[in-house]
VORORO-106540 format. One record per residue (C-alpha): residue in three letters; x, y, z. Coordinates in steps of 0.05 Angstrom, whole numbers, padded with zeros to 5 digits, always signed. Example, Ala and Ser with C-alpha at 12.3 -4.5 7.8 and 13.67 -1.06 7.14 Angstrom:
REM residues 2
ala+00246-00090+00156;ser+00273-00021+00143;
END
This chain:
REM residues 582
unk+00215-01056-00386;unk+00239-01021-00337;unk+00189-01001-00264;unk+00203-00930-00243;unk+00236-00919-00177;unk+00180-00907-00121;unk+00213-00832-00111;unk+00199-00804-00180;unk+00130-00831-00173;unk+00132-00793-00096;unk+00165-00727-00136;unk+00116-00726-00187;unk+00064-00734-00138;unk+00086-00680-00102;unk+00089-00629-00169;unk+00016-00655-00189;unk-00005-00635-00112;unk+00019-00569-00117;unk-00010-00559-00186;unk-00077-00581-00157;unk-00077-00550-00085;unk-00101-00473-00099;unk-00061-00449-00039;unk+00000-00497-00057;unk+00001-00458-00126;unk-00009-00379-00105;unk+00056-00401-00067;unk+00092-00440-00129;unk+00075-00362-00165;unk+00137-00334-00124;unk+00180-00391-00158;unk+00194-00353-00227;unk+00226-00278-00202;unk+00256-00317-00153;unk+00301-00351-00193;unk+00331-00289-00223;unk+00320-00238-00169;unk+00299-00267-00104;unk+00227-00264-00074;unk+00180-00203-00084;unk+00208-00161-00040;unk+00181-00090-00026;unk+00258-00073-00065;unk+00234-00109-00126;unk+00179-00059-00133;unk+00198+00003-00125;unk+00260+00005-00178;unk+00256+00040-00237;unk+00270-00022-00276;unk+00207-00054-00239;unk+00170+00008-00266;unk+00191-00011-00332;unk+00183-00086-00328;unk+00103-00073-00306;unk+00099-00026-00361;unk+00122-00064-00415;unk+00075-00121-00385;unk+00010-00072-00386;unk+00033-00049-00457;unk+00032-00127-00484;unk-00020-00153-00442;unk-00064-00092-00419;unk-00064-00037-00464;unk-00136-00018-00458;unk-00145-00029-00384;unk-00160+00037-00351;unk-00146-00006-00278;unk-00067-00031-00305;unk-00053+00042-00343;unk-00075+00067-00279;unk-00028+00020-00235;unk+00036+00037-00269;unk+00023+00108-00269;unk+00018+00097-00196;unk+00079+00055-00187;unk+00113+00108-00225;unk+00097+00160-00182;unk+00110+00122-00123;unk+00178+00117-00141;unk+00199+00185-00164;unk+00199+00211-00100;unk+00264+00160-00085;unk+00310+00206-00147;unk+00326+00275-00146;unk+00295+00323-00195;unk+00362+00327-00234;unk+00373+00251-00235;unk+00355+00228-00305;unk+00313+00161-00273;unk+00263+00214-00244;unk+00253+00241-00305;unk+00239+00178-00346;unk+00195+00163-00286;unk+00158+00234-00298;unk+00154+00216-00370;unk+00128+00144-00358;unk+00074+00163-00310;unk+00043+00226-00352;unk+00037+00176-00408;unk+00001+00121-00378;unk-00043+00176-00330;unk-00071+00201-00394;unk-00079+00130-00435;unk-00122+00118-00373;unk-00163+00167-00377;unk-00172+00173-00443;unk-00193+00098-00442;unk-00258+00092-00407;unk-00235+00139-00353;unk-00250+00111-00285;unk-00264+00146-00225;unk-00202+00127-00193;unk-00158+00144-00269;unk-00198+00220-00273;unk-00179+00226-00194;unk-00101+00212-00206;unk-00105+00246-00275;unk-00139+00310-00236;unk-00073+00301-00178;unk-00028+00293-00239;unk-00052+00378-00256;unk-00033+00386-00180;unk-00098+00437-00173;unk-00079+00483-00120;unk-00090+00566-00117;unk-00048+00620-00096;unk-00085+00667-00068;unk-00077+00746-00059;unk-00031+00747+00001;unk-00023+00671+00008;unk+00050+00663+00032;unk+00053+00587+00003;unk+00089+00582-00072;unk+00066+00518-00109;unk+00118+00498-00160;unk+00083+00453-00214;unk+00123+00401-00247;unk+00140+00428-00324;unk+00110+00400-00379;unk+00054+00372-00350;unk-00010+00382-00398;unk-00077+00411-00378;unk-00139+00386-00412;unk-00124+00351-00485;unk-00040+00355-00464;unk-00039+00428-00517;unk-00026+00471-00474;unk+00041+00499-00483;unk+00090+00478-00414;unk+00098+00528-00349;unk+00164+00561-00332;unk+00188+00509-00274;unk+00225+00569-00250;unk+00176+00617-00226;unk+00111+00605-00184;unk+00043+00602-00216;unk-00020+00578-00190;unk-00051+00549-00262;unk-00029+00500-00301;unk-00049+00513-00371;unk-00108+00553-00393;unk-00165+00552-00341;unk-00223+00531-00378;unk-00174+00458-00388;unk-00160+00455-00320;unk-00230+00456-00299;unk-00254+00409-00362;unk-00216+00359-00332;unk-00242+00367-00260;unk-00316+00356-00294;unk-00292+00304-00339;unk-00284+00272-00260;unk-00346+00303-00232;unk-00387+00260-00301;unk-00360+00194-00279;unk-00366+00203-00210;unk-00418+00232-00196;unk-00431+00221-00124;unk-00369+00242-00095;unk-00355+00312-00066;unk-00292+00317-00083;unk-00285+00342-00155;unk-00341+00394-00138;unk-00295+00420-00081;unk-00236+00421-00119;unk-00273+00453-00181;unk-00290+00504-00125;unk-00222+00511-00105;unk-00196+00528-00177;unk-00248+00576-00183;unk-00235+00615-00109;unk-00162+00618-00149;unk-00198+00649-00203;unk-00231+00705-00166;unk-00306+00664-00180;unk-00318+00668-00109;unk-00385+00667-00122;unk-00399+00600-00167;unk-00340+00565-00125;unk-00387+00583-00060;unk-00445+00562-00101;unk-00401+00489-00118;unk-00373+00492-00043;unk-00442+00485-00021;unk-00478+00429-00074;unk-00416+00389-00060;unk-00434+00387+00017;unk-00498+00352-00012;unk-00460+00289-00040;unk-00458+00223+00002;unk-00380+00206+00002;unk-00320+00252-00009;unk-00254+00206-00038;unk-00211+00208-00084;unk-00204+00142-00092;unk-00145+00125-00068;unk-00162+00053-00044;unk-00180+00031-00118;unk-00119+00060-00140;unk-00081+00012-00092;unk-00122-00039-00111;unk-00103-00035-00181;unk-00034-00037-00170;unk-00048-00100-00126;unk-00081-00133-00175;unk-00027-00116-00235;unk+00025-00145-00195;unk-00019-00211-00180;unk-00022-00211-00259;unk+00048-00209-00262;unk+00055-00268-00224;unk+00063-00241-00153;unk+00028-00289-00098;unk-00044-00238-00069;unk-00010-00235+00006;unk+00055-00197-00019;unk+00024-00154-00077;unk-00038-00129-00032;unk+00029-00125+00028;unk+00068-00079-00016;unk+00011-00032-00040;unk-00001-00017+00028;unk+00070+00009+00021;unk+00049+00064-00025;unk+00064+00139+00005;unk-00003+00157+00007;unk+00011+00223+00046;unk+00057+00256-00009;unk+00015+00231-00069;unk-00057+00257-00043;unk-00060+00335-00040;unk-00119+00341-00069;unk-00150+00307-00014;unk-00121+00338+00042;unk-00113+00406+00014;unk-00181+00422+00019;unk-00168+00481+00066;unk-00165+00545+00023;unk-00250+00533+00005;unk-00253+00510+00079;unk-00231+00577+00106;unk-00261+00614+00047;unk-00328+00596+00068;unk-00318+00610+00141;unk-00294+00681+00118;unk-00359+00691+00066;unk-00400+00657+00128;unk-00372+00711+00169;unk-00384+00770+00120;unk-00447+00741+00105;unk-00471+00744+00189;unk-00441+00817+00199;unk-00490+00841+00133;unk-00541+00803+00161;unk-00554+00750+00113;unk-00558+00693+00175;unk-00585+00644+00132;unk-00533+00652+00082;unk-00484+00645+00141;unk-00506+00579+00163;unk-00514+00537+00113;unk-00435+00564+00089;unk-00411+00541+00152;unk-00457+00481+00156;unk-00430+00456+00077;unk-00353+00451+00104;unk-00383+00407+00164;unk-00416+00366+00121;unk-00361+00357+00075;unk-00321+00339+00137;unk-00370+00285+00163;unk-00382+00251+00092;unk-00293+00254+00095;unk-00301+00218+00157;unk-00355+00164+00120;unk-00314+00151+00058;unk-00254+00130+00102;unk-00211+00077+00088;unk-00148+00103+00134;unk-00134+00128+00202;unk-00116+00184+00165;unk-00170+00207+00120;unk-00210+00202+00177;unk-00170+00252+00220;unk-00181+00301+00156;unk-00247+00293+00158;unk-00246+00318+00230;unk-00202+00370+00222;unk-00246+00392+00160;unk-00305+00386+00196;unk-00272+00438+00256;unk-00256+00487+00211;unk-00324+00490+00189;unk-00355+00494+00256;unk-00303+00540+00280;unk-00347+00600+00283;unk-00390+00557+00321;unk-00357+00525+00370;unk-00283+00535+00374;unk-00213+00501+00403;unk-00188+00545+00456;unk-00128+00555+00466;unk-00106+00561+00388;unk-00071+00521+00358;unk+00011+00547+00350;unk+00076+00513+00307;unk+00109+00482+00362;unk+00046+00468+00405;unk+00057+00394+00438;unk+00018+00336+00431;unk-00003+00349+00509;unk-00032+00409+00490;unk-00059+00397+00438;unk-00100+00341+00479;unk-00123+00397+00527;unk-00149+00444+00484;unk-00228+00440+00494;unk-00286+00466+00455;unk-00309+00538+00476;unk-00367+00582+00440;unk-00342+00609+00375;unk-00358+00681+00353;unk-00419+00661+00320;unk-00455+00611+00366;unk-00512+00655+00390;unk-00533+00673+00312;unk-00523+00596+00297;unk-00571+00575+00355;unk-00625+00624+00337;unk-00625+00591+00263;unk-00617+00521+00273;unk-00634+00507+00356;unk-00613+00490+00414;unk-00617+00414+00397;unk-00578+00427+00328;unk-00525+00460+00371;unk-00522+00407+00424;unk-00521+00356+00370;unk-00466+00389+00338;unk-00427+00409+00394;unk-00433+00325+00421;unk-00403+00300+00346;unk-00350+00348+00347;unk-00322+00323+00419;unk-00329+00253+00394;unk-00296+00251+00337;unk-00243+00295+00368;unk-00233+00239+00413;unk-00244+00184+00365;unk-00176+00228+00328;unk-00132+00218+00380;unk-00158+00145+00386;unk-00130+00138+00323;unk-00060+00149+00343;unk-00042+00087+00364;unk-00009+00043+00373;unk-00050-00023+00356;unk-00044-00090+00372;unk-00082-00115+00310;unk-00031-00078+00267;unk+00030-00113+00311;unk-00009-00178+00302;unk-00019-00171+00229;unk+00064-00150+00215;unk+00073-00214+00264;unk+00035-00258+00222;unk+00064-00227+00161;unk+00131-00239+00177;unk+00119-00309+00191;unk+00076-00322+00126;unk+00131-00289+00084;unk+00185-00324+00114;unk+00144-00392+00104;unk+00143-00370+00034;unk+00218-00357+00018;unk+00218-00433+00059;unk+00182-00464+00006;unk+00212-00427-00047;unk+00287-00445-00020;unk+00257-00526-00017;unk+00227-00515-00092;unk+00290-00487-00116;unk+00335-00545-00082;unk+00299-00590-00117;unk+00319-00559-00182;unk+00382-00561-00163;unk+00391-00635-00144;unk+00354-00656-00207;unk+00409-00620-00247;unk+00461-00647-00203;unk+00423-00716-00219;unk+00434-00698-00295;unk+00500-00678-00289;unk+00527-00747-00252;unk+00480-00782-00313;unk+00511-00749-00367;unk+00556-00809-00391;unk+00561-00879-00379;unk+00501-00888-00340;unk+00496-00964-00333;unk+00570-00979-00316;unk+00560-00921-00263;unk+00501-00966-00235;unk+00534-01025-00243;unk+00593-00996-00199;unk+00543-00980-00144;unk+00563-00991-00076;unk+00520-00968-00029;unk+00483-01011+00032;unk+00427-00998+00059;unk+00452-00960+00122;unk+00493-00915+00083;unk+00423-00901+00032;unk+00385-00887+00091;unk+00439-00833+00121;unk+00451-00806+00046;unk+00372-00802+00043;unk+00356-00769+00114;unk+00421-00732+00132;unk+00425-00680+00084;unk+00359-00636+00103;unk+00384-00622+00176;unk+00461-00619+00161;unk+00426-00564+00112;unk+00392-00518+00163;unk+00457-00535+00213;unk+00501-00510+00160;unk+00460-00446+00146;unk+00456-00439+00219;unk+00537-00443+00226;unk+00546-00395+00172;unk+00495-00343+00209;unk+00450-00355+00154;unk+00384-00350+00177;unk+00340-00394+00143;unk+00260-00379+00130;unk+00242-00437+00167;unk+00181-00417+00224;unk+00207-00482+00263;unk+00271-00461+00274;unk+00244-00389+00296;unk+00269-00341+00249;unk+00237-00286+00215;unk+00279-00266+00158;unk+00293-00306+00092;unk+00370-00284+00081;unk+00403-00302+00013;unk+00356-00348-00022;unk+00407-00391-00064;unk+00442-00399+00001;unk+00382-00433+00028;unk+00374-00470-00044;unk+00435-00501-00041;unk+00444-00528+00033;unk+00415-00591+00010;unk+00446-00610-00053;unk+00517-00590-00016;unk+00510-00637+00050;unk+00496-00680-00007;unk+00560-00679-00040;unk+00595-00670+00017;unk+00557-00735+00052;unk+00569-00778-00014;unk+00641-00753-00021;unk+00659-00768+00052;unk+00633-00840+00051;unk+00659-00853-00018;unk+00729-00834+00007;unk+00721-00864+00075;unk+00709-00936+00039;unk+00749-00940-00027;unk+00811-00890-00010;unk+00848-00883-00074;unk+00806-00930-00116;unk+00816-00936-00188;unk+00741-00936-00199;unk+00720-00889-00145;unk+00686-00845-00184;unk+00643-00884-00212;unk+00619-00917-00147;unk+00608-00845-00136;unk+00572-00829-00182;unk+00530-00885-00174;unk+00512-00881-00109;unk+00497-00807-00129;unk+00454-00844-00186;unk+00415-00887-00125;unk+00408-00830-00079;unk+00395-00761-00111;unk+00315-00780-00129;unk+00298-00810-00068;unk+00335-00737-00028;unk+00289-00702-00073;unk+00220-00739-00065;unk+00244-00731+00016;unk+00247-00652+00008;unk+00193-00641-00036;unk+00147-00679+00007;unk+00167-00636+00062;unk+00158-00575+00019;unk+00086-00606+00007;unk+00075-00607+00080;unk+00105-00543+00097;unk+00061-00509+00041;unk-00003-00536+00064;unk+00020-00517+00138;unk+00029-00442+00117;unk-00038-00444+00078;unk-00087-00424+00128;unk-00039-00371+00156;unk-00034-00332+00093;unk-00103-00336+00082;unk-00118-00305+00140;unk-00063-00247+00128;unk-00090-00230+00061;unk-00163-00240+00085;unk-00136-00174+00130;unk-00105-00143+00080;unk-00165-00141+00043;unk-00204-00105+00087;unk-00186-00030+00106;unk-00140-00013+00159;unk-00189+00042+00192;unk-00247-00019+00192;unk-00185-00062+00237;unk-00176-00004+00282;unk-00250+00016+00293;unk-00259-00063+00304;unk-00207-00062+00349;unk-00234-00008+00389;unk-00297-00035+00386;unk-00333+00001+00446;unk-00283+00052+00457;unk-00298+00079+00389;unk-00372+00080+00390;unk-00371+00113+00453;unk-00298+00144+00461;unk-00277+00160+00533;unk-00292+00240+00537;unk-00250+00284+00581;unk-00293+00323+00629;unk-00276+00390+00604;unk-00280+00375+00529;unk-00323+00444+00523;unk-00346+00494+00559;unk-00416+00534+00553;unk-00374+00601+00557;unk-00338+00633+00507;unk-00264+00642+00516;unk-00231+00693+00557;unk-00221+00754+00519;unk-00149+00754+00513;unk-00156+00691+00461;unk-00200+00734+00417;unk-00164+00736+00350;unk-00184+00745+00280;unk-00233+00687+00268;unk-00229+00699+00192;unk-00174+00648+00183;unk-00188+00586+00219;unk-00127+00529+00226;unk-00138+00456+00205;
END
């Protein structure tokens, strides 16, 4: 019987090792869509084929999973914005995404499903001399999807009948109910109404709840975790979400400022009739709101709204002078300072001079905690750095894994006939095995190099993967070309030249195999603690990286020396305080 050669055992060794070795596997996940598309690039995601592909997954795998509906709905929406509204891809996307938004919430209805669902009705007002016209997309259903569509041509600040709209909102406010934000919303559809009166009544109970979200990073996570499912390694699926364009897709978080300035106008009403009490606790609800903003943040960005939320309510109180202007630079904006607002003396007398100091303190550190926020920071350059290196690791071992392949069929192709006169016809010493054997990995990278192919290799410096078959097939060609040279070099015009060549192909092409995928192995294991730490980052919010960043800075952020003044502003900055900018 015949032993097996020492390099199958090595090769099947190596396959076991990666089967066994956790980290060695999440990497062997990127092997499958590489083979017919490349790695998982950011490109691979955000096609409207990709939509489709995940959606056909969730439909066979997922159908009942709120979280996966939820994720393609998402990915959907992602990547309309990338067609034109007259494109037909943008409106299969539309189409897609408004039936998997209300599978979602129709099963089990998450938080984060009732909080896209609710963005999905685009709930904005147009108020009585509002210049802003809000175009809903057509079609889109309100409440059980009866309602008959909008005319897309004309402006209109409801989308289907009212009572739907807002059934939906409290559909959101019963499974979540400790957040603010469907209670502020609900007020803002009901300020469109002309309810001024319950939606002040709302505006203020929602200042009472502890966060304010709309739960945007469990929407990202979802889509993270349906691409994991689909096979993509955690480090490039958690990578890409981040990718999402969070600032287009979220309106109903930071459109919050028609109920903002609504209350600082009934606070103001309220005051000049007298009702002082009424007054306070109007403008105190919108600060509140703003601070528990600020709490629930999980981005540089919803923490700046929180701010800016949180100055509109205390605006009355203590206000930026000068104001703020289209056009005004980021300079001046920087120098603007907090003055007395129009209202300070009545808010003192209620609340104290401690309230008002306390106040008056939190709004000049957060305002300088806001334009901490700008950036830039080195644990974000550090994290793309180590990104970079981890993907490019990846498309490394990938490249090796796929080699292999291919010298295993190239094995099978020189085996396909006459197999023991090939090996019989063997002529190959062992100087010439050893060069065959060791030669072909570096003539590889040299060749990719020569061809300005830069090859995802971290010790040769590069960052980028470049064409992945190109990589894959390095190898097996300094192969060829190796065996072919020598071949030629020894037995020029040989009658039986070919099938020395094909056995010395026979002797060689395991052993070049075991040799790269030990060395994929290796390289694997090297890149292992690397991408654990990148997706250990990735995990964690991007505002908890900045603040840790920061560290002292942001628990005690550097405060200009004329951040307020105990005056009010001079008179020719007195406007009408009714309206007060975010």
């Amino acid at each position: 019987m015949r032993r097996p050669r020492i390099s199958w055992l090595v090769l099947i060794a190596a396959v076991v090792t990666v089967a066994a070795v956790p980290a060695l596997r999440e990497q062997a996940r990127a092997i499958p869509p590489s083979v017919v598309g490349g790695l998982w690039p950011e490109g691979f995601f955000w096609s409207p084929s990709a939509v489709r592909e995940a959606a056909a997954f969730v439909d066979r795998h997922y159908p009942n999973d709120p979280d996966m509906l939820l994720a393609v709905a998402t990915l959907a929406l992602n990547t309309e914005a990338n067609w034109s509204p007259d494109e037909p891809e943008r409106e299969q996307l539309v189409r897609l995404r408004r039936s998997f938004l209300q599978r979602a919430v129709a099963e089990g209805g998450t938080p984060a499903a009732w909080a896209a669902y609710t963005e999905l009705l685009e709930v904005r007002v147009i108020r009585p001399g509002d210049q802003e016209e809000v175009r809903p997309e057509p079609g889109i259903p309100a409440g059980s999807g009866a309602a008959p569509a909008p005319d897309p041509a004309s402006p209109v600040s409801d989308l289907g009948p009212p009572d739907d709209t807002l059934a939906d909102i409290r559909a959101w406010r019963a499974v979540d109910p400790e957040n603010a934000l469907p209670m502020a919303l609900e007020a803002l559809k009901l300020y469109g109404l002309d309810k001024e009166d319950q939606a002040r009544s709302l505006w203020l109970a929602a200042s009472t709840k502890p966060i304010l979200s709309d739960r945007w990073t469990e929407r990202t996570e979802a889509l993270s975790l349906l691409w994991q499912r689909m096979g993509c390694p955690e480090m490039e699926s958690r990578a890409s979400a981040a990718y999402v364009d969070s600032s287009s897709l979220r309106f109903s978080l930071y459109g919050l400022s028609p109920p903002a300035r609504d209350g600082s106008r009934a606070g103001i009403e309220a005051a000049s009739q007298g009702r002082t009490q009424e007054a306070v606790r109007l403008w105190q609800a919108t600060i509140d709101l703003g601070r528990h903003m600020q709490m629930s943040a999980d981005t540089s960005g919803e923490f700046q709204t929180g701010v800016s939320l949180e100055q509109v309510g205390a605006d009355p109180i203590w206000q930026l002078h000068p104001r703020y202007h289209y056009g005004m630079s980021n300079e001046e904006e920087r120098r603007r300072s907090f003055w007395y607002g129009s209202h300070h003396a009545l808010y003192v007398e209620q609340m104290g001079e401690e309230a008002d100091a306390a106040l008056r303190d939190r709004l000049v550190r957060n305002r300088a905690r806001f334009f901490l926020l700008a950036g830039p920071f080195a644990a974000d350059t550090e994290l793309s750095d180590m990104q970079a290196e981890a993907e490019a690791s990846l498309a490394h071992f990938v490249s090796l894994a796929l080699s292999i392949g291919l010298l295993l069929v190239l094995f099978a192709i020189v085996s396909l006939y006459g197999r023991q006169a090939a090996d019989r016809a063997a002529d190959i010493g062992l100087g010439w095995r050893t060069a065959l054997v060791l030669a072909p990995l570096p003539l590889g990278y040299l060749l990719l190099l020569l061809l300005d192919v830069e090859p995802s290799d971290p010790w040769l410096g590069a960052r980028t993967a470049g064409p992945l078959w190109v990589h894959a097939a390095a190898i097996p060609f300094a192969v060829l070309a190796l065996s072919l040279g020598s071949i030629m070099y020894r037995h020029p015009g040989s009658a039986g030249m070919w099938a020395v060549w094909r056995g010395n192909m026979r002797a060689v092409l395991p052993s070049v195999a075991a040799l790269v995928a030990v060395y994929c192995v290796v390289l694997g294991l090297d890149a292992a603690p690397l991408r654990a730490r990148v997706t250990e980052e990735l995990r964690r919010p991007k505002l908890a990286r900045v603040i840790e960043e920061l560290g002292d800075r942001w628990h005690d952020p550097p405060i200009p020396r004329d951040a307020w003044r105990a005056e009010h502003p001079p008179e020719e900055a007195a406007e009408d305080r009714t309206q007060p900018p975010l």
